[in-house]
VMD Tcl script that draws the C-alpha trace (Angstrom):
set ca {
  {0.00 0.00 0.00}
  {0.89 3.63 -0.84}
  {1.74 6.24 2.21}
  {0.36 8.65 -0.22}
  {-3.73 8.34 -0.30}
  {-6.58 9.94 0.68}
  {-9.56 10.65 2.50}
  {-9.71 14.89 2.50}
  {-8.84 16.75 5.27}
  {-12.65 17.91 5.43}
  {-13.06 14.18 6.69}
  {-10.79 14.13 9.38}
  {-12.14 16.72 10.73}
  {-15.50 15.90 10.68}
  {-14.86 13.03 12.50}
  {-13.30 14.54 15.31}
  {-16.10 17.15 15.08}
  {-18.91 14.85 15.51}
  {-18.03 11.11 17.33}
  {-14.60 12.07 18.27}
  {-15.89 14.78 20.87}
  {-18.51 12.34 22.35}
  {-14.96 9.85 23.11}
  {-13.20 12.75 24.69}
  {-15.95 13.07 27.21}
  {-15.60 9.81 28.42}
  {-11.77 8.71 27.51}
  {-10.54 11.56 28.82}
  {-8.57 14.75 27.06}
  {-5.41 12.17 25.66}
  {-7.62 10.75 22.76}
  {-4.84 8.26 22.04}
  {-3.05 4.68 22.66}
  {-2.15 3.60 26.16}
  {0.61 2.00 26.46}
  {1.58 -0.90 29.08}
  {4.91 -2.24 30.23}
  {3.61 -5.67 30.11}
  {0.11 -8.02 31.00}
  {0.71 -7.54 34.56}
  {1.04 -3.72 34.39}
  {-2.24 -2.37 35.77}
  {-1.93 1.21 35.00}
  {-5.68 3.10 34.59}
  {-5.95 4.83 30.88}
  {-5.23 7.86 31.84}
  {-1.58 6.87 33.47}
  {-1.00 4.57 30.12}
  {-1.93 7.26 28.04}
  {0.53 9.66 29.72}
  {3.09 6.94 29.73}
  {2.72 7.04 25.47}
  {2.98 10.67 25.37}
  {6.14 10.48 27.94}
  {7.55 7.80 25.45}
  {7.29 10.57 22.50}
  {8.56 13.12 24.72}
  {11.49 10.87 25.64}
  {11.94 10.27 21.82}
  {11.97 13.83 20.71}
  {14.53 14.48 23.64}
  {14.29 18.15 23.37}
  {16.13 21.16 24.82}
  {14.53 23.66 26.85}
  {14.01 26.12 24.79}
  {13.67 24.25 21.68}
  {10.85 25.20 19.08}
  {8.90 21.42 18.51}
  {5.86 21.31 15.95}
  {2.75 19.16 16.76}
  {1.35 17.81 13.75}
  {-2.09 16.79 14.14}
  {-2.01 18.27 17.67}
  {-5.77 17.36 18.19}
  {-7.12 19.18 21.39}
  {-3.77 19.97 22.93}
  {-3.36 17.67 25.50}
  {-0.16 16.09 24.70}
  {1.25 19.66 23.59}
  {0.62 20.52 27.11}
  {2.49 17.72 28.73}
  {5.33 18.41 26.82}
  {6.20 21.96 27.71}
  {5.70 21.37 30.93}
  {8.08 18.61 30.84}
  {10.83 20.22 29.14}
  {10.19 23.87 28.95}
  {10.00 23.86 25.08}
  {8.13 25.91 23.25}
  {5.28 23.76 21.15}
  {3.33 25.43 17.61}
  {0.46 22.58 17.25}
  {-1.41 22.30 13.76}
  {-4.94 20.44 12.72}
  {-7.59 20.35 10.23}
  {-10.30 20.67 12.71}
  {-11.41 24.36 13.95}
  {-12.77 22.96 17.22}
  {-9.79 21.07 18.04}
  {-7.98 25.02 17.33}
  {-10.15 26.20 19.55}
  {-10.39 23.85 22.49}
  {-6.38 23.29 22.48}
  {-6.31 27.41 22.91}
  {-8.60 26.93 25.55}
  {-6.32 24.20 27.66}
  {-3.49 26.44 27.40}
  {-5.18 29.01 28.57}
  {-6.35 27.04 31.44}
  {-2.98 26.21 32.22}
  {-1.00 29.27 31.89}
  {0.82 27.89 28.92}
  {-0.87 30.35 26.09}
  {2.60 32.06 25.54}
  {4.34 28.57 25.00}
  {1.94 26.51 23.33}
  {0.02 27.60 20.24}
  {-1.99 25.98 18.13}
  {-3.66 27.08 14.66}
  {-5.48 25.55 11.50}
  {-2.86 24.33 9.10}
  {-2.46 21.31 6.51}
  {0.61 19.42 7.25}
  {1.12 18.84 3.69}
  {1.50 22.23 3.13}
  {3.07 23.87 6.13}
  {3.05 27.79 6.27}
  {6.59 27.71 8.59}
  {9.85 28.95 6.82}
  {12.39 26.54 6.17}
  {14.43 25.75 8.83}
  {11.74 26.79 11.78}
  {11.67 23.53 14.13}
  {14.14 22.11 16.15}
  {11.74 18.96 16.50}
  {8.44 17.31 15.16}
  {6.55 14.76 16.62}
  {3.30 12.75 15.46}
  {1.12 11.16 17.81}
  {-1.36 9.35 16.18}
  {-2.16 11.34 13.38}
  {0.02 10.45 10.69}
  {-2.98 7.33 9.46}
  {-5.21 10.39 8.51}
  {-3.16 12.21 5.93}
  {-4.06 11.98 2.69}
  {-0.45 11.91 1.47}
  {1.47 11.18 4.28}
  {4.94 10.89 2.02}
  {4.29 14.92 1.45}
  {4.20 15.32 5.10}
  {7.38 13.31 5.62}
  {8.61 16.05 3.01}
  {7.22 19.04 4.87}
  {8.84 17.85 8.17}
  {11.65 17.75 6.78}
  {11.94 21.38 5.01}
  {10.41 23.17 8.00}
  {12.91 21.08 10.41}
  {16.44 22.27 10.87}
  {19.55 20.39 10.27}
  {19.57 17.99 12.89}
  {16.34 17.94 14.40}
  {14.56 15.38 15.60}
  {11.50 13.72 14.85}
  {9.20 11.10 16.63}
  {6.00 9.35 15.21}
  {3.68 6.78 17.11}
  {1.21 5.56 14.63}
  {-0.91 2.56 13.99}
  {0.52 0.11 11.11}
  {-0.71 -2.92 8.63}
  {1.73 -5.64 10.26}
  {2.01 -8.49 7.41}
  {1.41 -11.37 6.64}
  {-2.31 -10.62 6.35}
  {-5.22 -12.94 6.57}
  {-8.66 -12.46 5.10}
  {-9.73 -11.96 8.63}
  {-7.21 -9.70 9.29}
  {-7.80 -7.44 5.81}
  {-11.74 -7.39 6.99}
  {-10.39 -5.68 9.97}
  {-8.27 -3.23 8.77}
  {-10.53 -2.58 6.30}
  {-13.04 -1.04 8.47}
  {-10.69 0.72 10.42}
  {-9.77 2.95 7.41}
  {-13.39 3.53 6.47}
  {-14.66 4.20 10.03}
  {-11.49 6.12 11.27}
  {-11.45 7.99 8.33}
  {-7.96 6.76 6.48}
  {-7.26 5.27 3.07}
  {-4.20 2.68 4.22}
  {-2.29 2.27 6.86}
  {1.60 2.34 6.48}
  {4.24 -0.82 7.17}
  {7.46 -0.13 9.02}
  {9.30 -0.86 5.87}
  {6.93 2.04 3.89}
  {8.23 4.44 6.81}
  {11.78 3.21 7.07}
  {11.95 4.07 2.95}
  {10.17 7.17 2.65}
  {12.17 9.02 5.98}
  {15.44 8.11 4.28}
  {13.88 9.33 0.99}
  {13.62 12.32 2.55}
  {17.17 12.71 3.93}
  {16.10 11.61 7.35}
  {19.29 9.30 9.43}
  {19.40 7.76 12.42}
  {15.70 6.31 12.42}
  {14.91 3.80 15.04}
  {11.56 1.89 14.82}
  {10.14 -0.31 17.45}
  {7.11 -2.37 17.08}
  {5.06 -1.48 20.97}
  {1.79 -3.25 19.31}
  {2.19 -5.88 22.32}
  {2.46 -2.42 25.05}
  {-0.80 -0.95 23.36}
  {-3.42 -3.26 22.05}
  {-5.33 -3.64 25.50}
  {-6.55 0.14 24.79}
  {-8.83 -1.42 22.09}
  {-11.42 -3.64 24.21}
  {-11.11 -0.70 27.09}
  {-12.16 1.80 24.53}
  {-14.88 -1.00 23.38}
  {-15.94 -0.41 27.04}
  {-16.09 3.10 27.06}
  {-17.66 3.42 23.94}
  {-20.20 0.51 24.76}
  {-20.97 3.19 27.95}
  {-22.19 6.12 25.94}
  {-23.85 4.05 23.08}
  {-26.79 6.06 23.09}
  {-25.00 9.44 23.04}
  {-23.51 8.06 19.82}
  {-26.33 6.75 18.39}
  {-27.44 10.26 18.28}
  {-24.11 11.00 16.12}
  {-23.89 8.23 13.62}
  {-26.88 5.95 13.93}
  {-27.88 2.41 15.48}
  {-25.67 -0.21 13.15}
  {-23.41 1.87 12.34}
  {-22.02 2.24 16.45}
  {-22.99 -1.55 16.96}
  {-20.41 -2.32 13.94}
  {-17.58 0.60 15.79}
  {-18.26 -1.32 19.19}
  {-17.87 -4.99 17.76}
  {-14.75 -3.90 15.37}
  {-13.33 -2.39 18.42}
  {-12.95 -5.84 19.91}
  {-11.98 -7.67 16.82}
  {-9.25 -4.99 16.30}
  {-7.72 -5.30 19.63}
  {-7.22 -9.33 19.09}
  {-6.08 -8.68 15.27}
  {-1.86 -9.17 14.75}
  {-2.34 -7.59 12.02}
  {-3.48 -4.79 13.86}
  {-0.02 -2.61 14.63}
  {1.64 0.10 16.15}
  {4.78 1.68 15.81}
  {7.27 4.39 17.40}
  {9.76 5.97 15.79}
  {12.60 8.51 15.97}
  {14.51 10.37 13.27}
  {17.17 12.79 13.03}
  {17.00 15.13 10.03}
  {20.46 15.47 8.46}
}
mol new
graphics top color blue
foreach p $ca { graphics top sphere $p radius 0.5 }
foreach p [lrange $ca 0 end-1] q [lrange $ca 1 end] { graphics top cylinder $p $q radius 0.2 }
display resetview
């Protein structure tokens, strides 16, 4: 499969506009992967969830100081976690106007407005100079770009020599069964994404765009129990998102949920780079 496919940007976004704000009300504000040391690790979701976005954060391994793009920053959240941590200064960028204006809203709250901004931008067209970041990270967002090869691209010009970038994103993991392609079939159409990328797609298309150093670990094993938990949240507020996307359509998200979270083929990746 190609990293470079659709669905538009207008899709993305309404997605996040319409079921995705029903799941931040119950999930909590890190709309992402957990991720667990191992089966007998019994952190809540919201500790697991911080432990992924610590994992980026350790990735990144920025400088205080340091200017570090979001891409796909969704409401903020992570954004937030990382300034604090390491007294960076954080520019986040989405497709969604509501996620703009919520992740405003949490740094306001927090009395990180001056260090954390966020705005409405497509990250395959980047309005930064060349040269602008000292880091980039990814969380999650890199399954929804319609051409996520011209993102790779744009990281890389708006990066300066020697940056750093990090991406956690869920992956096709091959071989795959029948069973397995049924799955991963319906999470592109319900999530919103065309294909999902292979380690070996990302491993060719960062050194095709003059990225070194890049270290990718397969953590599917640390995060796949966030699938049948989110089954259970989701399962909690059913009728709430009836209301957004109709009877079958949430019975089919619930019971894919579960199948999803027991599918190998099912991945997830982290990786670093270093722009040369």
């Amino acid at each position: 499969m190609s990293l470079g496919q659709a669905p538009a940007p207008n899709d993305v976004a309404g997605f996040y506009d319409g079921i995705g704000q029903v799941l931040n009300t119950v999930w909590g504000p890190n709309l992402h992967y957990g991720y667990w040391e191992d089966d007998a690790d019994d952190s809540s979701i919201e500790e697991a969830t911080h432990r992924l976005t610590d994992l980026m954060i350790s990735g990144l391994a920025p400088r205080a100081g340091d200017r570090v793009l979001d891409i796909g920053c969704g409401i903020g959240n992570p954004a937030l976690r990382l300034v604090g941590a390491r007294d960076v200064n954080v520019v986040g960028i989405t497709v969604s106007h509501v996620q703009v204006s919520q992740a405003k809203e949490r740094a306001a709250q927090a009395g990180l407005a001056d260090r954390a901004t966020f705005q409405f931008a497509d990250a395959m067209d980047m309005p930064f100079p060349d040269g602008s970041f000292d880091g980039a990270w990814a969380l999650e967002s890199m399954l929804h770009m319609p051409d996520r090869s011209s993102v790779l691209t744009e990281a890389a010009r708006v990066l300066r020599p020697g940056g750093r970038l990090a991406i956690a994103d869920i992956i096709e993991r091959g071989p795959v069964s029948p069973e397995g392609r049924v799955v991963l079939d319906h999470i592109c159409e319900t999530y919103k994404v065309r294909s999902l990328g292979t380690m070996d797609e990302y491993r060719e298309t960062l050194s095709a765009n003059g990225f070194v150093d890049v270290e990718i670990r397969d953590i599917s094993d640390n995060v796949s129990r966030t699938g049948a938990i989110l089954a259970d949240v989701v399962e909690s507020v059913r009728d709430k998102l009836i209301e957004q996307a109709g009877e079958d359509q949430v019975a089919s998200l619930i019971d894919f949920m579960r199948r999803a979270a027991a599918t190998p083929e099912n991945g997830y990746l982290f990786l670093t780079a270093v722009h040369a």
